[in-house]
C-alpha positions in Angstrom: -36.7 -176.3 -161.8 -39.5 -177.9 -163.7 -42.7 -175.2 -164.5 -45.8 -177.1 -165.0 -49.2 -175.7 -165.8 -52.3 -175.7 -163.1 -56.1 -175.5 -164.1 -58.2 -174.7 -161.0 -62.0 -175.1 -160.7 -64.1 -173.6 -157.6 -67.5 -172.6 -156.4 -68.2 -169.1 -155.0 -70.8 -168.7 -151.9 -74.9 -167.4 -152.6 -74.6 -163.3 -153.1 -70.9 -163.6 -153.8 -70.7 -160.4 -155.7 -72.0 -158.2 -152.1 -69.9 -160.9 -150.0 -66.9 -160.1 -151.6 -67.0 -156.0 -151.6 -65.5 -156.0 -148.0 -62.4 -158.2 -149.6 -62.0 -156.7 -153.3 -59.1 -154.7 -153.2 -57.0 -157.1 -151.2 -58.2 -160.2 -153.5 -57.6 -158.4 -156.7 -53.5 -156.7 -155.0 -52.3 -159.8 -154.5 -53.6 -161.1 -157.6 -51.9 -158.7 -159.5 -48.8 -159.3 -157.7 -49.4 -163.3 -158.3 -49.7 -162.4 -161.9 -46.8 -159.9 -161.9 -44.3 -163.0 -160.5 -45.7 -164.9 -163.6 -47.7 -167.6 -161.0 -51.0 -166.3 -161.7 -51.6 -166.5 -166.0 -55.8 -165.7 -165.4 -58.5 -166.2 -163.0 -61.9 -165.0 -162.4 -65.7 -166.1 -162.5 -68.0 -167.3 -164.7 -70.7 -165.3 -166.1 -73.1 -166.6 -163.4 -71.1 -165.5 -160.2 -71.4 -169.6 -159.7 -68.0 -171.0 -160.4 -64.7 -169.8 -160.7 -61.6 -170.8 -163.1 -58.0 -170.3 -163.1 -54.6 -170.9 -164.7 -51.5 -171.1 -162.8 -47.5 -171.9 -163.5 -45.6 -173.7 -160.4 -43.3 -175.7 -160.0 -45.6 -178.0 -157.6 -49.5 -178.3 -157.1 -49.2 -177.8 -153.1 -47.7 -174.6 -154.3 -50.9 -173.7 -155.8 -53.0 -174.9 -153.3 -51.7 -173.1 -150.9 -51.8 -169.8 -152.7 -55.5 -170.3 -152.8 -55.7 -171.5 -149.5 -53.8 -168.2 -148.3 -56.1 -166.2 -150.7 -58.9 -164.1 -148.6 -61.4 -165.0 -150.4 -60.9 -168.9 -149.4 -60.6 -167.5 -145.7 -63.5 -165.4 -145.9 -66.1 -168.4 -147.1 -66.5 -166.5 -151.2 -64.9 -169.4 -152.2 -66.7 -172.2 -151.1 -65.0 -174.8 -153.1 -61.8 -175.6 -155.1 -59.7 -178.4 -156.7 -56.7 -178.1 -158.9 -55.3 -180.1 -161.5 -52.0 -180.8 -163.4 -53.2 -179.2 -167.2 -51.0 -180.1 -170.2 -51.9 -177.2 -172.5 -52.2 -178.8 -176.3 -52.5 -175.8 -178.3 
C-alpha cells in the first residue's frame, strides 16, 4: 500500500465563524479521530476566516475527497469550495 501526501485548498462561506457554531463539535470529533488514524496531519483556516488549508496521507486522492465531501462542514455550505492535490513534500 503506497501512502502519498495530499495538500488541500478551500474557500469558507461569508460569516463562517457564526455559520459554523451549530457544527463545531462534530467538525472538530471527527477531525480528531481523522488525525488519530494518521489521515488527517493539519487543517484549519487562514487568519482571515477566507480560505482553508490542509495536509492529508492516503493511499488515493478520491480517498481524500471524499473525507471532505463526507465532512459537515462541506454539507452544511461553510465550505464553499475545495480542491486537492497530490504534494511531494521536499523538506
Amino acid at each position: 500500500m503506497n501512502i502519498e501526501r495530499f495538500v488541500l485548498w478551500g474557500t469558507y462561506c461569508e460569516n463562517a465563524l457564526e455559520k459554523r457554531s451549530p457544527f463545531r463539535e462534530q467538525h472538530l470529533n471527527r477531525l480528531s479521530s481523522l488525525k488519530e488514524q494518521g489521515i488527517l496531519i493539519t487543517l484549519g483556516p487562514t487568519k482571515c476566516s477566507r480560505y482553508v488549508f490542509g495536509i492529508f496521507e492516503a493511499t488515493s486522492l478520491n480517498i481524500v475527497q471524499k473525507l471532505l465531501e463526507d465532512d459537515i462542514y462541506w454539507k452544511e455550505g461553510i465550505w464553499t469550495s475545495f480542491e486537492v492535490y497530490p504534494w511531494n513534500q521536499a523538506f
